[in-house]
Structure formats: structure tokens, C-alpha cells
C-alpha positions as CSV (number, residue, x, y, z in Angstrom):
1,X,0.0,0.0,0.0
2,X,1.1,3.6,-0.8
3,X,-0.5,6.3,1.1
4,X,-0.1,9.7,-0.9
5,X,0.3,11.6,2.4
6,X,3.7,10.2,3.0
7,X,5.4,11.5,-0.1
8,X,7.3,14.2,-0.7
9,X,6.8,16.0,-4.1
10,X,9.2,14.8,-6.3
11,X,8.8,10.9,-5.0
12,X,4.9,11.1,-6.0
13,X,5.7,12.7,-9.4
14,X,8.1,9.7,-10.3
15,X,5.6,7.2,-9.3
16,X,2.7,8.7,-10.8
17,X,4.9,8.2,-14.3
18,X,3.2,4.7,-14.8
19,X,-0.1,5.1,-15.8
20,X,-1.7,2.3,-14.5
21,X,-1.5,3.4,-10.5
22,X,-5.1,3.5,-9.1
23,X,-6.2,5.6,-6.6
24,X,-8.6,4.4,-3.8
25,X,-10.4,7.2,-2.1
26,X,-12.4,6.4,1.0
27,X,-16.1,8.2,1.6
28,X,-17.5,8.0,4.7
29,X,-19.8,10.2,7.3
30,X,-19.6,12.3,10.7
31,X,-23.2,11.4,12.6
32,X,-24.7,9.9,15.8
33,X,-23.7,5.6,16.0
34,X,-25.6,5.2,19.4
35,X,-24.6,6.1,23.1
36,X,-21.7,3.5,22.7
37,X,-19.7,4.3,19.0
38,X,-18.2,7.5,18.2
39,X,-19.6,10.3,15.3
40,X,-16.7,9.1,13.7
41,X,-17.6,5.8,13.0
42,X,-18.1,5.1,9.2
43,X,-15.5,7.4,8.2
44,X,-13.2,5.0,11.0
45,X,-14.5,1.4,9.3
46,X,-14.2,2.3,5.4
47,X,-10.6,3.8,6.5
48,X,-9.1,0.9,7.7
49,X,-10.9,-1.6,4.7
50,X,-9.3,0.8,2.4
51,X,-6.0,0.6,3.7
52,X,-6.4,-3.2,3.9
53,X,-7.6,-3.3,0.2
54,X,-4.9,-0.5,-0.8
55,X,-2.2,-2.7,1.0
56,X,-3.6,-6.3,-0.9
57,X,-3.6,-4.6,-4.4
58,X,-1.3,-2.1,-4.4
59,X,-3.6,1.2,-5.2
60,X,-2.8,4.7,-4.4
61,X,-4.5,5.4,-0.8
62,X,-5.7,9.2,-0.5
63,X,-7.2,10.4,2.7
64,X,-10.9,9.7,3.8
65,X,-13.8,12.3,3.0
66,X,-15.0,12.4,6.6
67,X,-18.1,14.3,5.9
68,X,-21.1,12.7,3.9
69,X,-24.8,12.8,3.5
70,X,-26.4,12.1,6.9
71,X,-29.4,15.1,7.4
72,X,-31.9,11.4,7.9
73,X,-30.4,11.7,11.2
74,X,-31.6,14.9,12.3
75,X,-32.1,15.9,15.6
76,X,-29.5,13.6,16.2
77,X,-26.2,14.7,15.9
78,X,-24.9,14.9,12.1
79,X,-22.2,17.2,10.3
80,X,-24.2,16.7,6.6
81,X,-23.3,18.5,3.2
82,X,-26.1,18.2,0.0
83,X,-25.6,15.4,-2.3
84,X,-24.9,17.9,-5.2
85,X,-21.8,19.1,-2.9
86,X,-20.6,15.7,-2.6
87,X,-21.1,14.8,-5.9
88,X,-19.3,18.3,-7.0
89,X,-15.9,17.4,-4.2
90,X,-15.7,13.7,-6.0
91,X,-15.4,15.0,-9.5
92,X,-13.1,17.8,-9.2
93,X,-11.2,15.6,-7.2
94,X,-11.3,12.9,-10.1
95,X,-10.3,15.6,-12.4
96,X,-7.2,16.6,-11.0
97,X,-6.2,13.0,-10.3
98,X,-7.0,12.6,-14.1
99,X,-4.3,15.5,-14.5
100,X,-1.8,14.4,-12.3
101,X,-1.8,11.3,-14.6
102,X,-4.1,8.8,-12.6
103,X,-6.9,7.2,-14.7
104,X,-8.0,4.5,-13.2
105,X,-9.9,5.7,-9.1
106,X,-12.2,3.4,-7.1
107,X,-14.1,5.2,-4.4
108,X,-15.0,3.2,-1.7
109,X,-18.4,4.3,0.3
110,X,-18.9,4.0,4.0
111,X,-22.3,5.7,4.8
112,X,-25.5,4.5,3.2
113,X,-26.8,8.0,2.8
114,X,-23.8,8.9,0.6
115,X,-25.5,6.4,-2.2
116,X,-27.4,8.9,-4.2
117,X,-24.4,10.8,-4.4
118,X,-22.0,8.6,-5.3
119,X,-23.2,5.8,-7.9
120,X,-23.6,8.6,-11.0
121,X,-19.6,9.8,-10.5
122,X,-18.9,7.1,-12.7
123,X,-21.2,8.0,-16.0
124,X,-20.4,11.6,-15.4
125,X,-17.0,11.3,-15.2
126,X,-16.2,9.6,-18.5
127,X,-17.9,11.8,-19.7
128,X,-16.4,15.0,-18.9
129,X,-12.9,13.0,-19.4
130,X,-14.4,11.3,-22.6
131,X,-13.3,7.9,-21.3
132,X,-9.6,8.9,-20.1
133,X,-10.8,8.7,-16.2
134,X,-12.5,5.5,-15.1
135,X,-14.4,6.0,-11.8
136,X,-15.6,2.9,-10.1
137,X,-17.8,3.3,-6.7
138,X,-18.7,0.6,-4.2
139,X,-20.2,0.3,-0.9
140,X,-18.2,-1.9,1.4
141,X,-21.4,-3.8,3.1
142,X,-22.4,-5.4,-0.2
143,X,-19.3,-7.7,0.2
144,X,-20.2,-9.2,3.6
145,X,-23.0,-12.2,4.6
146,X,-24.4,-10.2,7.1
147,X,-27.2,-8.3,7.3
148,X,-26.1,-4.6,7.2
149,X,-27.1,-2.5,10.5
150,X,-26.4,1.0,12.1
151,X,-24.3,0.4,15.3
152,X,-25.8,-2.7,16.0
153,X,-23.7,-6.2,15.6
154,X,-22.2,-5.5,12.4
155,X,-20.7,-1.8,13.0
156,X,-19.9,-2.2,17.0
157,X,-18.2,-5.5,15.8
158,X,-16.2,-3.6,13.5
159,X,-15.5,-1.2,15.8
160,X,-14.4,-3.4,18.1
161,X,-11.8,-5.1,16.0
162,X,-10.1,-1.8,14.8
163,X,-10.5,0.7,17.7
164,X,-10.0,1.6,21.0
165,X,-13.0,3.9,21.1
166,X,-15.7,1.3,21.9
167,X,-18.1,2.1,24.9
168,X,-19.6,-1.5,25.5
169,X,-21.2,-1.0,28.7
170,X,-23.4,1.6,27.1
171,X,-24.4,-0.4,24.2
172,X,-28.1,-1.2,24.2
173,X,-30.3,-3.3,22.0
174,X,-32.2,-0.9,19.1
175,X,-34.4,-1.8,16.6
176,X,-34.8,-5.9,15.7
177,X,-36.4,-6.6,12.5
178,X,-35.6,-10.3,12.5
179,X,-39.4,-11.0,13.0
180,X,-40.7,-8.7,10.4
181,X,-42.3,-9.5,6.9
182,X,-39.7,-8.1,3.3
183,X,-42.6,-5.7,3.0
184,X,-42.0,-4.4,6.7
185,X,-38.3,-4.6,6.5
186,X,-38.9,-2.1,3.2
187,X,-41.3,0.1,4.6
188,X,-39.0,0.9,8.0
189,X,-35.8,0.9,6.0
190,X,-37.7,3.6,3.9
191,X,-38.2,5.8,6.7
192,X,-35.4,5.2,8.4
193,X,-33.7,6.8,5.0
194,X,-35.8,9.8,5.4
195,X,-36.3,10.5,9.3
196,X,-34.1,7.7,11.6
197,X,-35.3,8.7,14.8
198,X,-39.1,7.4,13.3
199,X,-37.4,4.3,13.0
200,X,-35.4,3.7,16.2
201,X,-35.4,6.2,18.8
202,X,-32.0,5.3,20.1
203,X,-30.7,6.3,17.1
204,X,-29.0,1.8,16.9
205,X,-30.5,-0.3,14.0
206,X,-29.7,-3.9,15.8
207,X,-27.9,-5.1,18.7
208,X,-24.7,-4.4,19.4
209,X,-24.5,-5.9,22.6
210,X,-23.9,-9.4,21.1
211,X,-20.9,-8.0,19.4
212,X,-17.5,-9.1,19.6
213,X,-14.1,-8.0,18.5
214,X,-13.4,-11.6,17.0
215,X,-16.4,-11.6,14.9
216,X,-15.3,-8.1,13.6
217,X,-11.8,-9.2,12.7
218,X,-13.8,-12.2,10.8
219,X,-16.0,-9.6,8.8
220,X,-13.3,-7.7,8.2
221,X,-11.3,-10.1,6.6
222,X,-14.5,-11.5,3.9
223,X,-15.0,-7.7,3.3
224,X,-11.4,-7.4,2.4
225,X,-11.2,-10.7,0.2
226,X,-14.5,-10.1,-1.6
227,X,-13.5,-6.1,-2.9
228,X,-10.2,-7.2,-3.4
229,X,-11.5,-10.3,-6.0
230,X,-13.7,-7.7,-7.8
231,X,-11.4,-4.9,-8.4
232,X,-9.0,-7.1,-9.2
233,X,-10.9,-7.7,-12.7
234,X,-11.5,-3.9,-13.3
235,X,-10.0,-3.1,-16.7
């Protein structure tokens, strides 16, 4: 792995001379996990699979965009910007990398809300590059077995496995969909995406209190293998 903040000037410029370095750029969020996980969560997880992936593959690592789409979490704590100024960062972002000679950029998302924002970056990128800048974006949960949560099992697993900043003895059971119907499962994801607090007052989407550091290492490893198989057969 090569993380671009390391290098000096001159160093970056000489590696940059070989066209086919790809740069992986992590997206995550700053809002409320619960009374037991930091704001900082999502922006903490897709940081660490990136620099796992960027280490397995060999891609350029840039630094995380901390600040996503999150205003569905209102009046819990969120640090939100639009999805048109998300969208806007990416591509100017992609841009330059295009000029400084890097065509090939993966953008890795950490926050569900970011979606929207995200998935058209890589349409509207070939076309203002006409096809020199090839932007692929993928969400990190759609390469694990588990059922994706919001600082429940999954995320306080995670957590657990790659930080310090855990609270466990404040974790508390949220929202359990187990026993509901697909059609249920749709309509309170809906509204979750639109209002979370309608959804689960405690602001936690599972239950993190069954999670374990050892199951988070575990995730994190399939997440890592899985993205790292499928960009491995970009072209």
C-alpha cells in the first residue's frame, strides 16, 4: 500500500509516471452511532478496509472524506453536506487525479446515505474525461453475509476489531427486524432513510450488545477478500 500523504513532491511525481497506479479514495460520514460508538464511526471502518484493500492490491491510498450525506439523522447529531456538494468534491477531485496522470480511481463508500451521491460519479466522469478517467464506486457492506445495521452487531463488531474507542457498557439493544415480513423490512428501511429517529429512537439499527471483537476481525477479513477479487478484474 502507498498512502499519498507520505510522499514528498518529487517521490509522488516519479511514481505517478506509470499510468496504471489506481487511486482508492475512501467516503464516509460524521453522525450519531448510538450512546456506545463515536460520530466518527463510518469514516473509522471504510478507512481501515481501504487501507487493507490498498495494501492487498497495491492502489494509491488518498485520505478519507470524513463528511457525507447524513441530514436522515436529524435531531441527532450529524455534520451533513447536500448530495450535489458531494457529488461536486468527487469530481473535481477525479479531475485533478485525471491531470496528475491517474486514470483509473475506485471510491470506496462507508455511509449509506452517501448512495445517491455517489453511484452517478462514474457516468459523469467519463464523460467529462471522454473515457480517459474511469471512476468505479462501491459500498463496502455489499461484500459481507451479514445483514447490514447501524451500530448494532455489524458496526460495533467492526468497531471493536479496529478501535479503541468502543463504549460496550453503554451499548443497548435498538431496533430488531428479525421478525418482520420483506414488505416491513422495506417500509422501516424507507423511513429510516428519510427520518431515523421514526425508526429507532435510540438512534441503533440492531444489537450491538452481542458484538465481539473476534467476529469483527472475521467480517473484516471476507470484506477485504471479496473487494479485493472484484477490483481485481477492473480493466
Amino acid at each position: 500500500m502507498t498512502s499519498v500523504r507520505d510522499f514528498s513532491d518529487p517521490s509522488l511525481r516519479r511514481l505517478l509516471r506509470d499510468r496504471k497506479k489506481t487511486a482508492l479514495i475512501p467516503v464516509g460520514s460524521i453522525e450519531q452511532h448510538g450512546p456506545h460508538l463515536p460520530i466518527s464511526t463510518d469514516s473509522d471502518i471504510v478507512s481501515e478496509i481501504a487501507k487493507r484493500v490498498a495494501k492487498k492490491c497495491g492502489f494509491l491510498l488518498f485520505p478519507t472524506i470524513t463528511y457525507g450525506v447524513s441530514f436522515e439523522h436529524a435531531p441527532f447529531f450529524n455534520l451533513s453536506i447536500s448530495q450535489g456538494a458531494l457529488q461536486r468534491f468527487l469530481l473535481e477531485i477525479c479531475v485533478s487525479l485525471g491531470k496528475n496522470n491517474i486514470h483509473r480511481i475506485i471510491i470506496l463508500n462507508g455511509h449509506h446515505g452517501n448512495q445517491k451521491a455517489l453511484n452517478p460519479l462514474t457516468n459523469r466522469m467519463a464523460k467529462i474525461s471522454r473515457g480517459k478517467v474511469k471512476v468505479f464506486v462501491f459500498s463496502y457492506w455489499h461484500f459481507m453475509k451479514e445483514e447490514f445495521d447501524h451500530a448494532g452487531f455489524v458496526e460495533t463488531s467492526l468497531m471493536l476489531a479496529i478501535s479503541s474507542k468502543t463504549k460496550m457498557n453503554l451499548a443497548k439493544k435498538g431496533l430488531i427486524t428479525d421478525n418482520m415480513s420483506k414488505e416491513q423490512r422495506l417500509q422501516v428501511s424507507k423511513l429510516a432513510s428519510v427520518h431515523f429517529i421514526k425508526a429507532t429512537k435510540s438512534g441503533v439499527w440492531g444489537d450491538p450488545t452481542r458484538a465481539t471483537k473476534r467476529r469483527g476481525e472475521q467480517i473484516l477479513y471476507q470484506i477485504t477478500q471479496n473487494i479485493t477479487k472484484t477490483v481485481s478484474k477492473l480493466t
